[in-house]
C-alpha positions in Angstrom: -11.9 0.8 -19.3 -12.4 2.7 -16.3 -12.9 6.6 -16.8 -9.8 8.2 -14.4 -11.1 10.8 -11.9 -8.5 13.0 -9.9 -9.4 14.2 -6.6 -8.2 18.0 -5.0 -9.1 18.6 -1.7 -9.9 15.4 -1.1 -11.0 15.3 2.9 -11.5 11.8 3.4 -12.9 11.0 0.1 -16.4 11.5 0.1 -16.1 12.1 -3.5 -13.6 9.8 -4.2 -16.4 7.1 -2.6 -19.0 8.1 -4.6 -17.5 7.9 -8.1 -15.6 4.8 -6.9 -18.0 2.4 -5.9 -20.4 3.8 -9.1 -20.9 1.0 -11.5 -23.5 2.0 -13.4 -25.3 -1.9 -15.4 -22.1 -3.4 -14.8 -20.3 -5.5 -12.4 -16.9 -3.3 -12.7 -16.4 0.7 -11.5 -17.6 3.1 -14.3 -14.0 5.7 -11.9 -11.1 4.5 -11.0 -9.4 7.2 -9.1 -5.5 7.4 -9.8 -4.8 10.5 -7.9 -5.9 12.2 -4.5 -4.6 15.6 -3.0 -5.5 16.4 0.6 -3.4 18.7 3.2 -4.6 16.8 6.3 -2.0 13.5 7.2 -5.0 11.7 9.3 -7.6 12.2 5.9 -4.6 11.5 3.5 -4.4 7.5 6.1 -8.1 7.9 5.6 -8.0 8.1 1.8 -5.1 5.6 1.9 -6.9 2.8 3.9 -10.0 3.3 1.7 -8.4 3.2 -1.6 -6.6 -0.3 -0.3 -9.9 -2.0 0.4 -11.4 -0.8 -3.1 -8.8 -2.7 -4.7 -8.8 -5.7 -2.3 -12.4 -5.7 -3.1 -11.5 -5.9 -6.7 -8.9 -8.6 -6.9 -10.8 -10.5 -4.3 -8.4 -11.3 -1.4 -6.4 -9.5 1.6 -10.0 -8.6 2.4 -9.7 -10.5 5.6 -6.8 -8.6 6.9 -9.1 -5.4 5.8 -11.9 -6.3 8.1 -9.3 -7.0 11.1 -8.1 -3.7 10.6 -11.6 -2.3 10.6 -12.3 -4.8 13.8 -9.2 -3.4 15.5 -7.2 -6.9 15.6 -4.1 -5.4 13.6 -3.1 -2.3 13.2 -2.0 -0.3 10.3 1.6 -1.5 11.4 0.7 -4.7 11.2 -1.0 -5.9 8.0 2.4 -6.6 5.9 1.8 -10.0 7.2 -1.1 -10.0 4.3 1.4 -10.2 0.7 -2.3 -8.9 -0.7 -3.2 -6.5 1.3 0.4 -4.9 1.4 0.5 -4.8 -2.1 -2.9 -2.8 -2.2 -2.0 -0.3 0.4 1.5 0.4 -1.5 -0.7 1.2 -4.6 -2.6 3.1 -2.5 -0.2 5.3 -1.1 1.2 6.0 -4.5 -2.2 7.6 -5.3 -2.6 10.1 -2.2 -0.2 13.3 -2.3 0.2 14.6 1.2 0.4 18.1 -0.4 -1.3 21.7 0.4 -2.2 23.0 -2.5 -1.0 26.9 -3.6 1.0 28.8 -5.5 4.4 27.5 -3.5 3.4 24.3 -4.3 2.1 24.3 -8.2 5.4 23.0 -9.6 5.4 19.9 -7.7 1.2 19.2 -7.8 1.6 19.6 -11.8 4.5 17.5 -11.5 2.5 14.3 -10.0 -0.9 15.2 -12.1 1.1 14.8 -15.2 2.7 11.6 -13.6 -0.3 10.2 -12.5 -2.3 11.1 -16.4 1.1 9.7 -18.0 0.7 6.2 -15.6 -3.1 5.8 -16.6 -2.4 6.3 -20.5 -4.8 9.5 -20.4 -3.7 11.7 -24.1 -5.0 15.1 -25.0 -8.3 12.6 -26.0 -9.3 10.5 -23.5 -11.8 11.3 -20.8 -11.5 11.5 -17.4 -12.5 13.9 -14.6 -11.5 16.3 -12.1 -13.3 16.7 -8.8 -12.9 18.1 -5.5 -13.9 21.4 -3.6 -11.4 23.9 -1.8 -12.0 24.9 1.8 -15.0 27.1 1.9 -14.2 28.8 5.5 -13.6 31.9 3.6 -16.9 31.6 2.5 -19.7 29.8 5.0 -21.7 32.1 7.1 -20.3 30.9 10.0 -16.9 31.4 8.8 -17.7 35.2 7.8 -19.6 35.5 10.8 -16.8 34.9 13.4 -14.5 37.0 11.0 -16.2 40.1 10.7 -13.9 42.5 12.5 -11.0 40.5 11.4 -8.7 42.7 9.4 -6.7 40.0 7.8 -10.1 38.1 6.5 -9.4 40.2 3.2 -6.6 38.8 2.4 -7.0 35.2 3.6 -5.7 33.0 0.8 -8.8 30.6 1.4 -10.6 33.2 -0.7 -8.4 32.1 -3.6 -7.8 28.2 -3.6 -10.1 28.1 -6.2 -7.5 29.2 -8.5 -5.8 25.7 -8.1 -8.8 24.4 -9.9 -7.7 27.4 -13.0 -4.4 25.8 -13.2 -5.3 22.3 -13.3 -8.0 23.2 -16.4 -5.3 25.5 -18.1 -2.7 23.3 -17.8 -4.3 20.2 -17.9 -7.3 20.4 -19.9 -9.8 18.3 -18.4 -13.0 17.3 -20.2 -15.1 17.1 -17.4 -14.5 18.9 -13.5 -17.1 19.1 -10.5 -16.7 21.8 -8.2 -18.1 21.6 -4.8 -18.8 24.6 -2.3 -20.9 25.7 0.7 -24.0 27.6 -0.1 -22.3 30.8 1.7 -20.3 30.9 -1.4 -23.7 32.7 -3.7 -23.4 35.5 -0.9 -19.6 35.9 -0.4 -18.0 39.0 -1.7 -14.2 40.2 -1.8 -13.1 43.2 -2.3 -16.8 44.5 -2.4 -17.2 42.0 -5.7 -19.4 38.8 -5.7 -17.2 35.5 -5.1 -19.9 33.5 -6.8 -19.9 35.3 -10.0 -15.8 35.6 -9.9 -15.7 32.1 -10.1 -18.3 31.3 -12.8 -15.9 33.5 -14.7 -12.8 32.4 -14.2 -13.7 28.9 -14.2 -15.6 29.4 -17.6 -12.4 30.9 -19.4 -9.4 29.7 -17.4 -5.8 30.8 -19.2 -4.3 28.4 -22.5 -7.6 29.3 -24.5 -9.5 26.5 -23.3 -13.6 27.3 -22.0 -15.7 25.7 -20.2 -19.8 25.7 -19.7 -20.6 25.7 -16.5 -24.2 23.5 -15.6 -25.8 22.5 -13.3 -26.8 19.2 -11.4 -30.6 19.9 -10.6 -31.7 22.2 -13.3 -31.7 22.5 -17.3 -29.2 25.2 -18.2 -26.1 26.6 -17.6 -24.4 29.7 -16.0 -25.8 32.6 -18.0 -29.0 31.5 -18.0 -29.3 30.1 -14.3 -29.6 31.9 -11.2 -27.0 31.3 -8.6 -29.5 29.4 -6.2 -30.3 26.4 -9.3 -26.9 25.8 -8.6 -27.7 24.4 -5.1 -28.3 20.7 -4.3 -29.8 19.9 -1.5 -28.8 16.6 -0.1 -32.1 16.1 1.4 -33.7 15.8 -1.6 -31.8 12.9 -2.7 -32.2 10.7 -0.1 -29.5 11.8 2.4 -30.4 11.8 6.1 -29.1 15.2 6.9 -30.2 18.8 5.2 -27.0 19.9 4.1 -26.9 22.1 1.1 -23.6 22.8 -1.3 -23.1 24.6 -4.3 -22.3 22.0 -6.8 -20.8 23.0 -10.4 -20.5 20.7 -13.6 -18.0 21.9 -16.3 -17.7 20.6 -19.8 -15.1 21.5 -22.0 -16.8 23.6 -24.8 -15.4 21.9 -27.6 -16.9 18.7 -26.6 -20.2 20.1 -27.7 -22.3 18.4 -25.0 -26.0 20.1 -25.3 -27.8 18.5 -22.4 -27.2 17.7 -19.1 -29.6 15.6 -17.3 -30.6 16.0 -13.6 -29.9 14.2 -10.3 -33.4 12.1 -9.8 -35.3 12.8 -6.5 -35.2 10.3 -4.0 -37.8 10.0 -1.3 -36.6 11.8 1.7 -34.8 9.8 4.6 -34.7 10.4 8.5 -32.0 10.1 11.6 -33.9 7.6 12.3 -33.5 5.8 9.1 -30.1 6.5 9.6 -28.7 6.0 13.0 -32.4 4.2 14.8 -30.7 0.8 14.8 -27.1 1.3 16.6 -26.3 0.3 19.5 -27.9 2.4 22.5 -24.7 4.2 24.7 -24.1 6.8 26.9 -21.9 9.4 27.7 -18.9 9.7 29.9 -18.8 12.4 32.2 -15.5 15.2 32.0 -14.5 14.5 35.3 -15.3 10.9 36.2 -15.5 9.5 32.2 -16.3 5.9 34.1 -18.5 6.1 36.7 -21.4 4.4 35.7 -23.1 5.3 39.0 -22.7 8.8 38.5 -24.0 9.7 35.4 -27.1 7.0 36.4 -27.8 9.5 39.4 -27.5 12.4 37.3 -29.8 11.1 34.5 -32.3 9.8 37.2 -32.2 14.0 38.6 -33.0 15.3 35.3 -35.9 12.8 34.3 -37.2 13.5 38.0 -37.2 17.9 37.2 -38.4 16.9 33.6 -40.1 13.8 33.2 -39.4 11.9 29.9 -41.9 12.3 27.2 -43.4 9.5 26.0 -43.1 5.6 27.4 -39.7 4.3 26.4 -38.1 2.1 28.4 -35.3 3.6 30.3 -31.9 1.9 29.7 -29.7 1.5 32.8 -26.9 -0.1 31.9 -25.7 1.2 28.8 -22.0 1.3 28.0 -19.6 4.3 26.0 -19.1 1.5 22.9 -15.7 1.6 21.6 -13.7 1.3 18.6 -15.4 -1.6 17.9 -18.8 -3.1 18.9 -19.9 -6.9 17.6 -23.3 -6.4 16.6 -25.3 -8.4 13.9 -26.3 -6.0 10.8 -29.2 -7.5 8.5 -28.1 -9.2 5.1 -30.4 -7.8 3.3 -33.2 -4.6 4.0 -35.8 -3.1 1.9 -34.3 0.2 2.7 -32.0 1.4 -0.1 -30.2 4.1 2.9 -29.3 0.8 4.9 -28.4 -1.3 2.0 -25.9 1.6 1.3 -24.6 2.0 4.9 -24.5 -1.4 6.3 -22.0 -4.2 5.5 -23.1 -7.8 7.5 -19.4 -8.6 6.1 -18.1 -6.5 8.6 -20.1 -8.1 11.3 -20.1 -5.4 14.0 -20.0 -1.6 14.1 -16.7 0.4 14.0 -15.9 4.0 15.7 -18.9 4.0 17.8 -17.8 5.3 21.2 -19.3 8.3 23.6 -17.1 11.7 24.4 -17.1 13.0 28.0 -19.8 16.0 28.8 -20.0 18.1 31.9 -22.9 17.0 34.4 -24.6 20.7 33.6 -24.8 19.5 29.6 -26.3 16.4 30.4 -28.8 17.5 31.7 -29.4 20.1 29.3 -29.0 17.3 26.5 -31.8 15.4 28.7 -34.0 18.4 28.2 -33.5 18.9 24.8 -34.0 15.5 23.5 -37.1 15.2 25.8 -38.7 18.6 24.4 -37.3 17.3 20.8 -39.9 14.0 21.5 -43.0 16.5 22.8 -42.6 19.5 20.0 -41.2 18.2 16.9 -38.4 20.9 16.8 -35.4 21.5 19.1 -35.6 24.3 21.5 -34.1 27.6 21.5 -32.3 28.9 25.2 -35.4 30.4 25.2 -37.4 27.6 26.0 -34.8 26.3 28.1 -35.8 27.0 31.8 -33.8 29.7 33.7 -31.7 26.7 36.3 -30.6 25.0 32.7 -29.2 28.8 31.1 -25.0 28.3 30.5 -23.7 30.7 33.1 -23.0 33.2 29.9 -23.4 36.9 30.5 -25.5 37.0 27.4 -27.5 33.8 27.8 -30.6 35.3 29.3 -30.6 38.7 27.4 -33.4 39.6 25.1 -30.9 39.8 21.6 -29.0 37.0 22.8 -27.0 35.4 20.2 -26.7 32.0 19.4 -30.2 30.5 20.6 -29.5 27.0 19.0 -26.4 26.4 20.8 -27.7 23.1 22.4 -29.5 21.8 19.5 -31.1 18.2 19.6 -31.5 16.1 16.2 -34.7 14.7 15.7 -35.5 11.4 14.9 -38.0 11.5 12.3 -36.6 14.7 10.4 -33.3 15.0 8.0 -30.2 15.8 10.4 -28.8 19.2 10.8 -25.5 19.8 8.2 -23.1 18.1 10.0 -19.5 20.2 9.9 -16.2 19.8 10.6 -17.2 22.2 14.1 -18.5 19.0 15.3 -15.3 18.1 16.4 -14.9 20.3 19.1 -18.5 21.2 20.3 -21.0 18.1 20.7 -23.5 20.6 21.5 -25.3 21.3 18.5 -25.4 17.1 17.7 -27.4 15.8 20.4 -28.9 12.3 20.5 -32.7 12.2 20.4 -33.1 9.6 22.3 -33.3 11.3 26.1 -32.0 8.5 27.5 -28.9 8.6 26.3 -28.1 12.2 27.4 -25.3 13.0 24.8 -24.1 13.7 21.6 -22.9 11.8 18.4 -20.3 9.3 18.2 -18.5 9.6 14.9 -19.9 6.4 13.6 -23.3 8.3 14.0 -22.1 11.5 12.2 -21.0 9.3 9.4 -23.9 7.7 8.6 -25.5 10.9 8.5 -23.3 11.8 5.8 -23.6 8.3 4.3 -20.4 6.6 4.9 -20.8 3.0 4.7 -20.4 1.3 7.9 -16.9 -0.5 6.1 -15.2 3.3 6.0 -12.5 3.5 8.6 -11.6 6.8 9.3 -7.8 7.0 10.5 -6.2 9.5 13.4 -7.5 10.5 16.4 -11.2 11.0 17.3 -11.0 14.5 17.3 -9.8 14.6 13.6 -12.0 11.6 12.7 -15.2 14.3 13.4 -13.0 17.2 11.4 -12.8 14.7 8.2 -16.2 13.5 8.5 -17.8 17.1 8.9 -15.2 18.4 6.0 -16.8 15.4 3.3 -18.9 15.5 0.6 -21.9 12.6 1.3 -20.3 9.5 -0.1 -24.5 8.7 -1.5 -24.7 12.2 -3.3 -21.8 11.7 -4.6 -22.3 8.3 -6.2 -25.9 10.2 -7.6 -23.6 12.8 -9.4 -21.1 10.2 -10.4 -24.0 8.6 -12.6 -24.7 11.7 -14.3 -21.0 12.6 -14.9 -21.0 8.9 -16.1 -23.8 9.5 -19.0 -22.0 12.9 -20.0 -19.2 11.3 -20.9 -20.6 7.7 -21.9 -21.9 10.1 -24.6 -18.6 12.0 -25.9 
């Protein structure tokens, strides 16, 4: 029987994906997720949509109306036609609590956990897990940074979401949780005390009597005789395209007398390119004019005439903005694990991979940047960028100017930048490194970064599509944690 996993915070289900599609020698799913809380409506259609296909996948039919969906033939609407699919996206829905998790709304959260334990026949002895990570804006650097004369930051209740996580392991008693958290979180302090050690704390001896040992993922130990940075994983070293590094906690009910905790294996280190080198080549739209082929043609052919492409690649000239959906043939088999994770040839084509709209002045600038990207090996800083290419910023061109990386290229043969949920309203720090494509990530790009497989449809509007992306967990660390979670408790 499948070990149940409940999901707070849930995003999109980055997470949720990972323990999910985990089957360890077998053929069937070591998790089977029976309950999902996210705030967010679009990540909550997200999680929905997701959890449907799972379980078409499982009985073996509606699958069809799934990749229609994902192909944009029917809409959400519209796939009560399938009796299969229906029935899989009711069951779905029953799973994914539209709720905000707090104080105001503890009565009903503990309501629907004890519901959803009660429906999967979990007793005070069965095993199952509790995962999930509360927003960390309270405690990423850039969240502190843009905060710092902020009077209210003190008493922001992001500081203390957490504490939903004490209530669930009072209350509920889990054998097993993982915690998730940005690396900003070893540094944040409230009320001039360390966040980090607050939590280790409270988490260790939540209220109802019940303790918990805290380990970690990467290193033998736990909290007491770690230091706070063994708690950090960094994807990168596990075969994620992007360097994106989290503080990651493992908690084991004391009485279950676990005594070791093995490690997450290394995996050989993969590239942007590795990730995003085979889609489809696009370009951007333009603010004004978001069609005009012609235009953004004339400006591209300005910029490689000031600063002339590095390198001999062919230059592309006439690229389109891709779409929702792109036919285009994925191999059906590859000797890279990263692809065989990412691609689907089920699917046969290439969902949510269309261009935003830049202004002219940024496409050059991206031109720029991907071109000295191609010559250096790194991405430049606005020093580097020449004077005609500075933003018209009063600061831009002073000595202690802040922000240097604010147009910052990824490079191909290198581990992406941490792609956040910031992404969503600033394609600047995402540029393409391919020059001739002058702009920045669609969200299909962005996904594969963080490892969602090419089959993940991501519901609501493009905007929020980049927010849930940024805002996940990577679906291929977490299927990595899932296996050691999965040998903790094959063992109790």
């Amino acid at each position: 029987m499948a070990i149940p996993v409940v999901d707070l915070f849930a995003g999109p289900g980055g997470l949720n994906e990972g323990f999910s599609s985990f089957k360890g020698d077998g053929v069937e799913p070591t998790f089977q997720n029976i309950a999902s809380f996210e705030m967010d409506a679009s990540a909550c259609q997200t999680l929905t949509v997701r959890g449907a296909f799972r379980r078409a996948q499982r009985a073996g039919s509606g699958l069809d109306t799934y990749y229609r969906l994902l192909r944009g033939e029917v809409t959400l609407a519209e796939v009560d036609g399938d009796p299969s699919f229906r029935e899989a996206l009711a069951a779905s829905r029953a799973e994914v609590h539209h709720l905000e998790l707090g104080p105001e709304t503890r009565r009903l959260s503990n309501r629907l956990m004890r519901d959803a334990l009660k429906l999967a026949k979990v007793d005070e002895n069965a095993v199952w897990a509790l995962v999930g990570g509360p927003p960390c804006q309270a405690y990423s650097l850039a969240g502190r940074s843009r905060r710092t004369r902020d009077v209210t930051f003190e008493g922001d209740k992001k500081h203390f979401l957490y504490r939903e996580y004490l209530n669930i392991l009072a209350t509920f008693r889990p054998p097993i949780f993982v915690m998730e958290n940005v690396k900003g979180l070893l540094s944040s302090k409230h009320s001039g005390l360390g966040m980090f050690e607050r939590i280790i704390d409270d988490l260790s001896a939540p209220s109802g009597g019940v303790r918990y040992s805290i380990h970690s993922f990467t290193q033998i130990g736990s909290a007491g005789t770690l230091r706070p940075d063994d708690f950090v994983v960094r994807a990168e070293d596990y075969g994620v395209p992007q360097r994106r590094h989290r503080v990651l906690l493992l908690g084991l009910r004391e009485d279950l007398q676990v005594r070791t905790v093995p490690q997450v294996a290394l995996s050989e280190r993969t590239t942007v390119r590795d990730a995003i080198g085979d889609l489809p080549a696009l370009r951007s739209g333009l603010s004004k004019s978001p069609d005009d082929l012609e235009a953004w043609l004339s400006i591209r052919n300005a910029a490689a005439q000031a600063f002339p492409r590095n390198g001999s690649g062919r230059q592309r000239t006439r690229l389109s903005r891709g779409g929702e959906w792109l036919a285009y043939p994925t191999p059906s088999a590859s000797a890279s694990p990263l692809a065989r994770w990412l691609e689907d040839p089920a699917a046969e084509g290439i969902a949510q991979h269309a261009t935003r709209g830049h202004m002219s002045e940024d496409l050059i600038r991206y031109w720029f940047a991907a071109n000295y990207g191609l010559r250096h090996g790194v991405s430049p800083t606005l020093r580097d960028f020449p004077n005609e290419l500075l933003p018209l910023h009063a600061n831009a061109s002073a000595e202690n100017r802040p922000f240097e990386d604010r147009f910052r290229v990824q490079l191909w043969d290198s581990p992406s930048t941490t792609v956040v949920s910031h992404i969503a309203k600033d394609g600047n720090y995402y540029i393409h490194p391919d020059p001739d494509q002058m702009r920045s990530l669609t969200v299909r790009e962005a996904a594969r970064l963080q490892t969602f497989p090419d089959n993940y449809l991501f519901m609501g509007n493009r905007t929020s599509q980049y927010a849930q992306v940024g805002n996940a967990v990577p679906p291929l660390l977490a299927h990595k944690i899932a296996e050691i979670v999965a040998q903790v408790a094959i063992g109790l």
